[in-house]
C-alpha positions in Angstrom: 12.2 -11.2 10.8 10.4 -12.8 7.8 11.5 -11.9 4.1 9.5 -12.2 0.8 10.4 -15.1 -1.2 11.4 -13.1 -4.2 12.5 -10.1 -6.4 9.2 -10.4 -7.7 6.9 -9.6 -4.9 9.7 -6.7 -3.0 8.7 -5.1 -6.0 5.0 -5.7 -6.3 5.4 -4.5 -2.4 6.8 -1.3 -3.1 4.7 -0.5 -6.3 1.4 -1.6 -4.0 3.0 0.7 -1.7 4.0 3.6 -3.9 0.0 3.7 -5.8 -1.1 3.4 -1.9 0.4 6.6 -0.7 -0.4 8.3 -4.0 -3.8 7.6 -4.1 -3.8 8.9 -0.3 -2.6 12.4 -1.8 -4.5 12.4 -4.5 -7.9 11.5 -2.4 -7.7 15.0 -0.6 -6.4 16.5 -4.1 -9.4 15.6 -6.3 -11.8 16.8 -3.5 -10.4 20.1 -3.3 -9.9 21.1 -7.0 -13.7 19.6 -7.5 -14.9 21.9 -4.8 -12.4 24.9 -5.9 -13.6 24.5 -9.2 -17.7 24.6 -8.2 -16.9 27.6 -5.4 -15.4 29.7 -7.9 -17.6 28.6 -11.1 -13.9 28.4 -12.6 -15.0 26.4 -16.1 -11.5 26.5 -17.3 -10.3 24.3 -14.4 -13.3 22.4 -14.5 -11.3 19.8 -16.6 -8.2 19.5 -14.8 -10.5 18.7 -11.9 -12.2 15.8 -13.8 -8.3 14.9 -14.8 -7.4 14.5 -11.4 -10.6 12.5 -10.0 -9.6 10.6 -13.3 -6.5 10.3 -12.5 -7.3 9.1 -8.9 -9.8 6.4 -10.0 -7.0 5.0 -11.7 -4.4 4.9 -9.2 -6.8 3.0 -6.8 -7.8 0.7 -9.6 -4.0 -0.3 -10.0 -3.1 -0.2 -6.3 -6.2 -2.7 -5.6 -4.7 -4.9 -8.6 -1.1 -5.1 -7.4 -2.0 -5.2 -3.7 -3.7 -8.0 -4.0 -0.8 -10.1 -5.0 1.2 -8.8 -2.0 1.1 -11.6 0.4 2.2 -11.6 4.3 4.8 -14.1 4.0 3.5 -16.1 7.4 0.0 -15.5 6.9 -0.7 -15.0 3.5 -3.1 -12.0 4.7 -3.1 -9.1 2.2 -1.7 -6.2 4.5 -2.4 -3.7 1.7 -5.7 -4.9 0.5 -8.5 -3.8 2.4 -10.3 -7.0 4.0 -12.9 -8.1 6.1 -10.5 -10.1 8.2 -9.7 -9.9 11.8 -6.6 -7.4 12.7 -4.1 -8.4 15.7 -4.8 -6.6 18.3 -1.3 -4.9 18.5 -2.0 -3.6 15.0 -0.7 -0.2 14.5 -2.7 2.2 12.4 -1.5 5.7 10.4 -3.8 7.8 10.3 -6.9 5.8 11.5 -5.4 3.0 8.2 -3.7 -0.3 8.6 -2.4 -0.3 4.7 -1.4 3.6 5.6 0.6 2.0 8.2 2.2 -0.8 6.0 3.2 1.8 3.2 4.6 4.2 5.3 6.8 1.6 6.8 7.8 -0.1 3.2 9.5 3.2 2.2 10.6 4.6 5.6 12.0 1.6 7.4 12.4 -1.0 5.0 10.2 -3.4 6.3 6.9 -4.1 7.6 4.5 -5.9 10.1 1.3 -7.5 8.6 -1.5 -6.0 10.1 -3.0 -9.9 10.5 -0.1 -11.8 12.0 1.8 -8.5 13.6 4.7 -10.5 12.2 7.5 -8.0 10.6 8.8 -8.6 7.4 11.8 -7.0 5.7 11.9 -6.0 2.3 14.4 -8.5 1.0 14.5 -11.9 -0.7 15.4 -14.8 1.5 18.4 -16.6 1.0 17.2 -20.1 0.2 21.2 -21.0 0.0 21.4 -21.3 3.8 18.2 -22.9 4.7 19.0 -26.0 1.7 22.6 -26.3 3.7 20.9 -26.5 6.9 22.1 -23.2 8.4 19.6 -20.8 9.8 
């Protein structure tokens, strides 16, 4: 199992992860209160519904910023970004997403497999102490 070179990008992993699955709640959120809010002609509301697609804009703003310094450690393919390139065949998806996928896994299993490489990679720093004394 691969691990990230350091405490740096575990972090920018999780964060990536964390606005990811956010912004995958607050997709379905926004929608709803928008359409609650012209259903009901509710005017009051009408601004908590603009906070929330506000809100949402945001989130994917920063998640598409910190993603896309979250490397695959083998590959150097952005598992959380979308892209354009090529998926291994083995690739697992969540709910029809590859990044879905890759967050889920960040948080609930403590590690990941790039969506490019199918490699896994664990959300840890590797020890460059053994590799410089030879020891694997």
């Amino acid at each position: 199992m691969h691990r990230l070179s350091n405490e740096g990008s575990v972090l920018r992993f999780r964060v990536a992860a964390a606005l990811l699955l956010v912004k995958w709640l607050l997709v379905p959120a926004s929608l709803a209160s928008l359409l609650y809010t012209i259903l009901l002609d509710h005017r009051e509301l009408i601004l908590v519904s603009l906070g929330v697609i506000g809100l949402t804009v945001v989130v994917a703003i920063l998640q598409w910023l910190v993603s896309a310094r979250c490397r695959c450690p083998l590959c150097i393919g952005l598992p959380l970004c979308r892209t354009a390139t090529v998926k291994n065949r083995n690739a697992q998806r969540l709910l029809g997403s590859h990044r879905l996928r890759v967050a889920h896994n960040i948080f609930l299993k403590g590690y990941f497999r790039c969506p490019y490489c199918n490699e896994p990679t664990a959300m840890e720093v590797r020890d460059r102490h053994h590799r410089r004394n030879g020891h694997h």
